[in-house]
N, CA, C and O atoms as a Tinker XYZ file with bonds, in Angstrom:
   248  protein
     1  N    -48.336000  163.151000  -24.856000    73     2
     2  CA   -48.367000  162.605000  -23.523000    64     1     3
     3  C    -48.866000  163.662000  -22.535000    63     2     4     5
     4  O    -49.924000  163.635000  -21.906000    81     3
     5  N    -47.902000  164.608000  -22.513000    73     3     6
     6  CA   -48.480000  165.601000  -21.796000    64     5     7
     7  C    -49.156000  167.213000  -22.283000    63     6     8     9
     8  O    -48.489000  167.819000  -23.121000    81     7
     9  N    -50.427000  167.876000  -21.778000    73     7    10
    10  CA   -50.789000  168.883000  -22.605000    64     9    11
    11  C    -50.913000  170.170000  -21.829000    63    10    12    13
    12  O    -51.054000  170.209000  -20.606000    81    11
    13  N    -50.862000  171.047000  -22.494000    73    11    14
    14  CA   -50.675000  172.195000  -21.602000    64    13    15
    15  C    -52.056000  173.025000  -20.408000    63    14    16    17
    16  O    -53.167000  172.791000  -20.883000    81    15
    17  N    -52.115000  173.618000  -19.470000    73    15    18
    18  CA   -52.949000  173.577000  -18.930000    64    17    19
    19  C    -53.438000  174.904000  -19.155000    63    18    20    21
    20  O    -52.688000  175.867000  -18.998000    81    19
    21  N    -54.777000  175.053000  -19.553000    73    19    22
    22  CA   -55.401000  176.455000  -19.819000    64    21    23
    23  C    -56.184000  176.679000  -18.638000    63    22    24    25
    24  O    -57.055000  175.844000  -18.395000    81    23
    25  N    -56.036000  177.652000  -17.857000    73    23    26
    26  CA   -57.068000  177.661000  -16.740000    64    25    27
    27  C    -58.325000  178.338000  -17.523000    63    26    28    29
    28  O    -59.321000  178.386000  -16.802000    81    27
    29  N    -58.525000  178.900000  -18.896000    73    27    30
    30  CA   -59.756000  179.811000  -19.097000    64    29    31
    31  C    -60.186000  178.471000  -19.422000    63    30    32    33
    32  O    -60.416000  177.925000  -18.343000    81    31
    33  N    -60.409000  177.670000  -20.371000    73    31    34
    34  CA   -60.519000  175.978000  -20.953000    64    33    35
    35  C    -60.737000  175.471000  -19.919000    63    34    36    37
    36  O    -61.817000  175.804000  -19.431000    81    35
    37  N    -59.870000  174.451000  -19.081000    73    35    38
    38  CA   -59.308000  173.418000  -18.543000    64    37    39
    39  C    -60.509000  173.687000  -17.044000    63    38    40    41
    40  O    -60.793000  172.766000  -16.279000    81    39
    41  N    -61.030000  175.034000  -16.906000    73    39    42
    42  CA   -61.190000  174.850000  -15.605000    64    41    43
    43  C    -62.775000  175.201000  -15.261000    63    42    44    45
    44  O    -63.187000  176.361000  -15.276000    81    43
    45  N    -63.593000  174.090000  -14.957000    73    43    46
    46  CA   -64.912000  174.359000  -15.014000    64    45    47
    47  C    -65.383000  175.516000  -13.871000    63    46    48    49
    48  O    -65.850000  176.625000  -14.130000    81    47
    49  N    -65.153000  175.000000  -12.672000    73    47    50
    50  CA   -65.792000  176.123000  -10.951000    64    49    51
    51  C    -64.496000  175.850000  -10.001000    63    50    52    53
    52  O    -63.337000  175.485000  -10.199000    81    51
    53  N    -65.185000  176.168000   -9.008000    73    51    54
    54  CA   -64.592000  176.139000   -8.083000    64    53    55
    55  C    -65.174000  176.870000   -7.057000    63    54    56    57
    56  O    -66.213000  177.523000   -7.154000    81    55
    57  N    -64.209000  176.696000   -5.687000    73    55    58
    58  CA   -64.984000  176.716000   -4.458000    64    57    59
    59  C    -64.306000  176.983000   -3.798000    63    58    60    61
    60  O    -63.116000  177.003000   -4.111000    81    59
    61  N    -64.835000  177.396000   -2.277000    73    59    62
    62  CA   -63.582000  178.127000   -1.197000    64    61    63
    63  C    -64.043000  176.582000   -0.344000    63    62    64    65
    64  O    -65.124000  175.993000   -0.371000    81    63
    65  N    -62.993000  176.294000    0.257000    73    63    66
    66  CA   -63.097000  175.030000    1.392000    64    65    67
    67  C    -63.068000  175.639000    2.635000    63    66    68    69
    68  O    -62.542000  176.737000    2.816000    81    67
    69  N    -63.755000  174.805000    3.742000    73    67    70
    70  CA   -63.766000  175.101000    4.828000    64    69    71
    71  C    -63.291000  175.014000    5.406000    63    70    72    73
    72  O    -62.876000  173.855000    5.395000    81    71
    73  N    -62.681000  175.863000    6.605000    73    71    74
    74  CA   -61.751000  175.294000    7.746000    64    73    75
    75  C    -61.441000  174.501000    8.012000    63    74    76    77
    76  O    -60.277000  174.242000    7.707000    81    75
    77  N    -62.236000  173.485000    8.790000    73    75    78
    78  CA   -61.963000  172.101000    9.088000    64    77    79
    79  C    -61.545000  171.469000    7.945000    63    78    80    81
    80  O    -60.746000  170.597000    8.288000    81    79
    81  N    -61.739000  171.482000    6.374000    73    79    82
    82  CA   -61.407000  170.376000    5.348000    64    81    83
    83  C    -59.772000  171.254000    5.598000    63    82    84    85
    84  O    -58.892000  170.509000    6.029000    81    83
    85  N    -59.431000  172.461000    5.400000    73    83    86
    86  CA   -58.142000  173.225000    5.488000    64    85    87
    87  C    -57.550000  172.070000    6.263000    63    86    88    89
    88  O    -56.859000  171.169000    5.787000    81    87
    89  N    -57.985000  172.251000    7.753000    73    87    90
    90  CA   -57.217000  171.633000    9.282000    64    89    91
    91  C    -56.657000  169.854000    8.644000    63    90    92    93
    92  O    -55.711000  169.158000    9.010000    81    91
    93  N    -57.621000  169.633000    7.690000    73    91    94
    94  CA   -57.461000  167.828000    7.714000    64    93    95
    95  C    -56.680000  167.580000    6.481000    63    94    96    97
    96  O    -56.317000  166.466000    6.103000    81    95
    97  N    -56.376000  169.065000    5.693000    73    95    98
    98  CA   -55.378000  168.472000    4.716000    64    97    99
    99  C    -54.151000  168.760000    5.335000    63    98   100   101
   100  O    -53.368000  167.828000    5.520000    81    99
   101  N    -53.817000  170.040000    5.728000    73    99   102
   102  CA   -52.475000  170.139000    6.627000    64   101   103
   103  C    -52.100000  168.997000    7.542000    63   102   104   105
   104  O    -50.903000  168.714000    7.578000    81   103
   105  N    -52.955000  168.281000    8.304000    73   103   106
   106  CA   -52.865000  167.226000    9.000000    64   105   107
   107  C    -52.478000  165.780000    8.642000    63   106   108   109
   108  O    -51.912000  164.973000    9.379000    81   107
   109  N    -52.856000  165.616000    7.470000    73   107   110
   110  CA   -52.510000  164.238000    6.298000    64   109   111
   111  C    -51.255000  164.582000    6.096000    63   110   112   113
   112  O    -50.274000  163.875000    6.327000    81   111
   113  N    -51.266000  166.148000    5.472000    73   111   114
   114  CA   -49.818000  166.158000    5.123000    64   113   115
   115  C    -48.541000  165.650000    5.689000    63   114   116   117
   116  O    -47.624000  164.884000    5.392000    81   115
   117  N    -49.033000  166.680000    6.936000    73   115   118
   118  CA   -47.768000  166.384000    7.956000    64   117   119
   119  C    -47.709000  164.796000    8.380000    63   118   120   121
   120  O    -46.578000  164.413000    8.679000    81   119
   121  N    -48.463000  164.090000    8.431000    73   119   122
   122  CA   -49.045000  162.606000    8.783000    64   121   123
   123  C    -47.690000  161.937000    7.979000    63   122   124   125
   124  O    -46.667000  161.417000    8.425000    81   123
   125  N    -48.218000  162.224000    6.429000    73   123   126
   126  CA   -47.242000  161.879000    5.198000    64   125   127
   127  C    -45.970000  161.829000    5.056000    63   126   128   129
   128  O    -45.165000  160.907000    4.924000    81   127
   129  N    -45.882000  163.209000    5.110000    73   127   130
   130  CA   -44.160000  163.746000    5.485000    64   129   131
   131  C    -43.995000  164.484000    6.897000    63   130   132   133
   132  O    -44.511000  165.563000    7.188000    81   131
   133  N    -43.500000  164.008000    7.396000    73   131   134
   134  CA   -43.636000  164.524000    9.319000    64   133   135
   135  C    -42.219000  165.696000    8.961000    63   134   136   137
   136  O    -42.139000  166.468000    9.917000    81   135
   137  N    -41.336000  165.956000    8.087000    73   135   138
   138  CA   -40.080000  166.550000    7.604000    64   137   139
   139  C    -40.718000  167.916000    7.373000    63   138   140   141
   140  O    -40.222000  168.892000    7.935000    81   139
   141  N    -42.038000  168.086000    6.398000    73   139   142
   142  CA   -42.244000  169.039000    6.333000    64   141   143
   143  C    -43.000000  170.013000    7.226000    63   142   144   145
   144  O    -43.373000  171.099000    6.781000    81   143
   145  N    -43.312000  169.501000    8.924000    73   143   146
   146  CA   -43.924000  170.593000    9.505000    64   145   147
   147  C    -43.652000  172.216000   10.146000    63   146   148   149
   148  O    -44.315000  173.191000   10.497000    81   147
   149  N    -41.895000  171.688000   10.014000    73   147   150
   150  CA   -41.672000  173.057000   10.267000    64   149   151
   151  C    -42.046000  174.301000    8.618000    63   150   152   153
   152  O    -41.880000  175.520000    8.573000    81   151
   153  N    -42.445000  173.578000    7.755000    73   151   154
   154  CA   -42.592000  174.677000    6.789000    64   153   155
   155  C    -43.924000  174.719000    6.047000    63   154   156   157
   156  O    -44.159000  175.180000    4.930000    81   155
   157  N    -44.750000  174.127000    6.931000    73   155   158
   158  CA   -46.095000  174.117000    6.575000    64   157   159
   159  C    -46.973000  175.350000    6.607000    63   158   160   161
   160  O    -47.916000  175.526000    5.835000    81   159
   161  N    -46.585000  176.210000    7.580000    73   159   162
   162  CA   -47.093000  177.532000    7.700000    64   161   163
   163  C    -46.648000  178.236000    6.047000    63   162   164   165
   164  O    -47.552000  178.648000    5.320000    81   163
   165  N    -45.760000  178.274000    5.778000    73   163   166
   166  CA   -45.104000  179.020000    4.721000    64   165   167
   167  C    -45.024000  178.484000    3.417000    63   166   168   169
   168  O    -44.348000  179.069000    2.571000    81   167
   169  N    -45.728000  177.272000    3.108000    73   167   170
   170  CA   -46.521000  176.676000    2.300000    64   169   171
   171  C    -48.224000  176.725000    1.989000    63   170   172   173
   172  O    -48.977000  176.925000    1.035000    81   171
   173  N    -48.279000  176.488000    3.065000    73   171   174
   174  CA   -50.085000  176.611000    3.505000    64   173   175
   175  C    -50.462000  177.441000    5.172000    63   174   176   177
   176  O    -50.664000  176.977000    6.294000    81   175
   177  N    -50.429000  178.669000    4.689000    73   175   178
   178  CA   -50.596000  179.973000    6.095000    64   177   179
   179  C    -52.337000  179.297000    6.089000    63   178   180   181
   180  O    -53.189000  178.637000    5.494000    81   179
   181  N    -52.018000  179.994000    7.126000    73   179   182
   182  CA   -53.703000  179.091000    8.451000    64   181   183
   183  C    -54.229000  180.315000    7.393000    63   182   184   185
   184  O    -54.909000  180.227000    6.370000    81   183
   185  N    -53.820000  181.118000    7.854000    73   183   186
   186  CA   -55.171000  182.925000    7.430000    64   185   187
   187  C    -55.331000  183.338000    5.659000    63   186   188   189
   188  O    -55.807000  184.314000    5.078000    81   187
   189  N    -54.728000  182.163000    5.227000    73   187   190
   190  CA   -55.159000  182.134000    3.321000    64   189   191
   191  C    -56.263000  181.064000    2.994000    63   190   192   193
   192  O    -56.200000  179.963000    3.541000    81   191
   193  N    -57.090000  181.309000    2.274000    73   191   194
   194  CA   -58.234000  180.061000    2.527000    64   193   195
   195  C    -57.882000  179.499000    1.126000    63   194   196   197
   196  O    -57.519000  180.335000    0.298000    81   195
   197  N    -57.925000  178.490000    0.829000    73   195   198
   198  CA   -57.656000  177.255000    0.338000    64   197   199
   199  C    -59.254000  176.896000   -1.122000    63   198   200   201
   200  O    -60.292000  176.306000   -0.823000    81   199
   201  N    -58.967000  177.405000   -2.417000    73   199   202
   202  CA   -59.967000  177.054000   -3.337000    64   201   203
   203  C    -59.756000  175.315000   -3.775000    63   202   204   205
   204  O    -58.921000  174.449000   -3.513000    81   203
   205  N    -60.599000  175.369000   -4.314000    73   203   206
   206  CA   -60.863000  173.597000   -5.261000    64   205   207
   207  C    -61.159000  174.234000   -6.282000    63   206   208   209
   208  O    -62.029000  175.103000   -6.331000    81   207
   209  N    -60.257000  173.753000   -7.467000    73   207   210
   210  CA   -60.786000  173.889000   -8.617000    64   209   211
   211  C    -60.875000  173.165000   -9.279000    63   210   212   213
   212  O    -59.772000  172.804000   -9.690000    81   211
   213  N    -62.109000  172.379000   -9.918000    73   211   214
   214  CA   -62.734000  171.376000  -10.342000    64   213   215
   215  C    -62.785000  171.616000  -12.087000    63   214   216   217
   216  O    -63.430000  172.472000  -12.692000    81   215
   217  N    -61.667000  170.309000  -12.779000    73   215   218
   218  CA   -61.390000  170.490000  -14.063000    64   217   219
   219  C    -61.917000  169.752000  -15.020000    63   218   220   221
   220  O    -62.536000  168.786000  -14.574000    81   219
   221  N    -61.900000  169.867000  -16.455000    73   219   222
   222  CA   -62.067000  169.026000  -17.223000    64   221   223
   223  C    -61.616000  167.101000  -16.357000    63   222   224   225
   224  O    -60.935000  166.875000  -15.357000    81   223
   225  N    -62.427000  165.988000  -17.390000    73   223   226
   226  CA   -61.418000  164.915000  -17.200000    64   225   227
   227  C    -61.372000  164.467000  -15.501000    63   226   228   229
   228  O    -60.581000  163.608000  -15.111000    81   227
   229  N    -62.412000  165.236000  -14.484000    73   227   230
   230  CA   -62.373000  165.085000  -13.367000    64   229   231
   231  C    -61.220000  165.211000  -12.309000    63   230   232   233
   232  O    -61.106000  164.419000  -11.374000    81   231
   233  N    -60.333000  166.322000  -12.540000    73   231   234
   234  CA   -59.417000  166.508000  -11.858000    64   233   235
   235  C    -59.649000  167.440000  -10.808000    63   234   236   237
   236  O    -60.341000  168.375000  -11.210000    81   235
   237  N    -59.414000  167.505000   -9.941000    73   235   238
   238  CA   -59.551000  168.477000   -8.753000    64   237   239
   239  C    -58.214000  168.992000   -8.326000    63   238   240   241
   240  O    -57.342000  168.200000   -7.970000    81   239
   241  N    -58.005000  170.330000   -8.347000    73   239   242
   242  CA   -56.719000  170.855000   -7.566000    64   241   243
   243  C    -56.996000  171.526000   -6.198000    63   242   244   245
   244  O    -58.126000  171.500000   -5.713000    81   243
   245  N    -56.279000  171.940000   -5.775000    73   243   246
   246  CA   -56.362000  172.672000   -4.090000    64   245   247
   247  C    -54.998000  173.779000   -4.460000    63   246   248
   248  O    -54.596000  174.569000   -3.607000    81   247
């Protein structure tokens, strides 16, 4: 059912995202769960930039 995840395998590229895509996921989030904005900084800090890594099977992580 479930298999283990190899990042050397499992993980084709990846990419740095841009600010604004940064600004509009923090923004959904909080949208989502309005509970978590006081700890959004300390989950997702503004001044860490944010990769995509694009996997086997078409999965995308952040």
């Amino acid at each position: 059912m479930f298999k283990k995840f190899d990042s050397g395998e499992d993980v084709i590229g990846s990419q740095q995202l841009k600010g604004s895509v940064q600004k509009s996921i923090r923004a959904k989030l909080i949208e989502q769960f309005p509970l978590i904005e006081e700890f959004i900084e300390q989950i997702l800090p503004k001044k860490e930039n944010f990769k995509l890594l694009k996997c086997k099977d078409h999965l995308e992580l952040i």
